[in-house]
N, C-alpha and C positions, 0 to 999 in steps of 0.2 A: 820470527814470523809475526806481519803485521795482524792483531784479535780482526773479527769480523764480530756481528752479532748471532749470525745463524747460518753453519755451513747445510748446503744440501749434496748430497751423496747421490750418484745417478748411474747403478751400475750398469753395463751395458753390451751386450752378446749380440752377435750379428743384428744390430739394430739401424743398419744406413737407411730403410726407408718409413723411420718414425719416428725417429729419435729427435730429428729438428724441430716439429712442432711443438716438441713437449719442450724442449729449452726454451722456445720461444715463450713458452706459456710462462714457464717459471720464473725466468728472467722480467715477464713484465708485470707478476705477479709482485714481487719482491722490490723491485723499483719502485712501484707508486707506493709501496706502502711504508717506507719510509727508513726502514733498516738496512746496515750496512751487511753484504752477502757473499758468499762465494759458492759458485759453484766446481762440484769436483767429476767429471765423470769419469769414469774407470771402467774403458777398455779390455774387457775380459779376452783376449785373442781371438777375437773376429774376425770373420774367413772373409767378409764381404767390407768394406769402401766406410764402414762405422766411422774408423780414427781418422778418414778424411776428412768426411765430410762434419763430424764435430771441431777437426780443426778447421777447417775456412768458417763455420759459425761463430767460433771464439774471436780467429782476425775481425769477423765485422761487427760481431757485439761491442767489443773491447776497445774498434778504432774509435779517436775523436768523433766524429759522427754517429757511428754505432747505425739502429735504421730506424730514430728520429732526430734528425737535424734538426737543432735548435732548441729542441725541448732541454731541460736542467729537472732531474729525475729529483723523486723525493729520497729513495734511498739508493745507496753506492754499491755495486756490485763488479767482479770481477769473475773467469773461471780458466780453468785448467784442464787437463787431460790426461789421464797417467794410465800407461796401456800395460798389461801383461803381457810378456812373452809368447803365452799359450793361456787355453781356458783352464780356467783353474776353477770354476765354480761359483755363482751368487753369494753364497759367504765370505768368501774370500776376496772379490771385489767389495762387498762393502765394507769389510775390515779395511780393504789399503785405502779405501776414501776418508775413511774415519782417522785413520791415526794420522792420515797426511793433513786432517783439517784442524780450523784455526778459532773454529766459531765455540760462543757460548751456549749455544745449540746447537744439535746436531742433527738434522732429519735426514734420514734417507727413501729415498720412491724410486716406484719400478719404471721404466725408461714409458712407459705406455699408456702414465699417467690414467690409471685405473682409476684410484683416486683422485679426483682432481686436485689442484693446489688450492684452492680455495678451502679447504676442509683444513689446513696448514692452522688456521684460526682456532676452530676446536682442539686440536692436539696441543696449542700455546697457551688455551685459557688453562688447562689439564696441570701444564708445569708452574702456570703463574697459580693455581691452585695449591702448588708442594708436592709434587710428584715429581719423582725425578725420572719417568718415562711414563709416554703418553703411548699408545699405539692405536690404531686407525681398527676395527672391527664391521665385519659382515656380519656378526652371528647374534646381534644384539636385536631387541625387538624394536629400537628405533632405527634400526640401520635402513639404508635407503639403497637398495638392488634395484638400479634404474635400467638395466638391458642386465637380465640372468645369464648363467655358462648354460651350454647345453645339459640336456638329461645324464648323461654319463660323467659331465666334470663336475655337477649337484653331487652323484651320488658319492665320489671319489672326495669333496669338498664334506660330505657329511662322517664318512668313516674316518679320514684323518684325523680330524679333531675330537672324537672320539676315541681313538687309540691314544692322542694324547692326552687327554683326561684320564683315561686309564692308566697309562705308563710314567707319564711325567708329572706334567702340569693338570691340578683339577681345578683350576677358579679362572680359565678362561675360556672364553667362546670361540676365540679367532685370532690362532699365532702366527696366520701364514701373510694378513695383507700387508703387502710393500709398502708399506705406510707408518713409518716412526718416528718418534723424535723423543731425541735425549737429552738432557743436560753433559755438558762434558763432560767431567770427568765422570762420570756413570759410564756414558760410551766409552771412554778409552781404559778404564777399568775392565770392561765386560768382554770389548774387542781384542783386546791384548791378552785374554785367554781363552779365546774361542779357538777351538778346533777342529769343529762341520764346518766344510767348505760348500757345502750342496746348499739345495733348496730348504735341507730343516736348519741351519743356522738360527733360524727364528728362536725356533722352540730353546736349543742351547743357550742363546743369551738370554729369553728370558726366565727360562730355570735357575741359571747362574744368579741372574739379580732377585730373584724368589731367595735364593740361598744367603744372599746378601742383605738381605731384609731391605731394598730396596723397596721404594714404594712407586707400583704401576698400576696406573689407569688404562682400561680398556672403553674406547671413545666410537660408538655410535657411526657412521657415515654416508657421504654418499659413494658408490660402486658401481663403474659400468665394465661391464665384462670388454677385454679382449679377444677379438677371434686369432687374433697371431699369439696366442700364448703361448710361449717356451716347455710348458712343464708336458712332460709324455703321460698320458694315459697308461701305458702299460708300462714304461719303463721306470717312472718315478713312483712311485705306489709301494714295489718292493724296497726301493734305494732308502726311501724316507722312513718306512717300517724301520729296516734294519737300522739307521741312522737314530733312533727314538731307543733303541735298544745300548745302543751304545753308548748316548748321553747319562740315560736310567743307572749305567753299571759304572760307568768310569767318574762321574762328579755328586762329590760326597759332601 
């Protein structure tokens, strides 16, 4: 497998009508800046036109022309699409991204580009720093909440992270933003024995590298809420409690 310098991971669940912006962004993020790239997105069993319509964006990104004629990019990029059978869960699509990728870096974001790519900077100065994971935070006093979630995903967004303080992890503010980036072999150490497939994966991998004596930086950002967010109000709240209980008792 040809190295890249920085793969990004782009998991992705019935996302056909958002998803292409956000390629658009990252692909021309990573062009001008000069690094060679790949993208990976992963197909989590999407009921709706996702895996189509990321592959006719790959056909045009990737033909000779691409959608600027003539221009010669400063950095090289390529990308792929690897679909699941069925949904299997946000952890487990960015596991299959991860171990299928090639880069010295390895960032993964949420298709909705909550984060913007441009924050991609501070999580790179973080590992050029010696940290061998950098993760993106809402919960820091420089963080930058530029459109908030409404009043009930605040409150839901403040108990989690406080049950995780309690049960797991105490020396972070904010395990949950889509917003990572590894050194590889850190990721493919960490991924290769994850076992949450759901929304707390976070918490799990970075316990595990707490357990590793891994060294992680939690980085300051900027944050604009999504109104199409995936995560249920009443459904996930239970799922990820119980999911914190089960990391807590099974990795020693």
């Amino acid at each position: 497998m040809e190295k890249v310098d920085i793969s990004v991971v782009i998991p992705a669940f019935n996302e056909a009508d958002r998803i292409i912006p956000s390629l658009d962004k990252v692909w021309e993020y990573f062009t001008s800046g000069g690094l060679s790239f790949e993208l990976i997105i992963v197909d989590d069993g999407s009921r709706d036109s996702t895996k189509t319509e990321v592959e006719r964006w790959i056909e045009r990104r990737t033909s000779p022309s691409g959608y600027s004629p003539g221009l010669q990019p400063a950095g090289t990029g390529k990308a792929v699409i690897i679909s699941h059978g069925r949904n299997k869960g946000k952890g487990a699509a960015v596991r299959t991204g991860i171990m299928a990728s090639s880069g010295s870096l390895i960032l993964f974001t949420d298709a909705d580009l909550s984060t913007p790519i441009e924050e991609f900077e501070k999580l790179y100065g973080a590992i050029r720093d010696g940290n061998d994971i950098s993760i993106a935070s809402r919960g820091l006093p420089e963080s930058d909440i530029s459109i908030p979630q409404p009043a009930c995903r605040r409150l839901i967004g403040r108990i989690f992270p406080f049950l995780v303080r309690l049960l797991v992890l105490r020396d972070f503010r904010d395990t949950q933003c889509g917003f990572k980036l590894f050194k590889s072999d850190a990721a493919r150490t960490l991924f290769s024995e994850l076992e949450t497939e759901g929304f707390a994966f976070d918490v799990e991998i970075l316990f595990r590298a707490v357990k590793r004596k891994m060294k992680v930086k939690e980085v300051p950002v900027k944050w604009i809420n999504s109104k199409a967010s995936r995560v249920s109000i009443l459904k996930d709240p239970p799922r990820m409690f119980s999911a914190l209980c089960r990391i807590r008792g099974r990795i020693k």
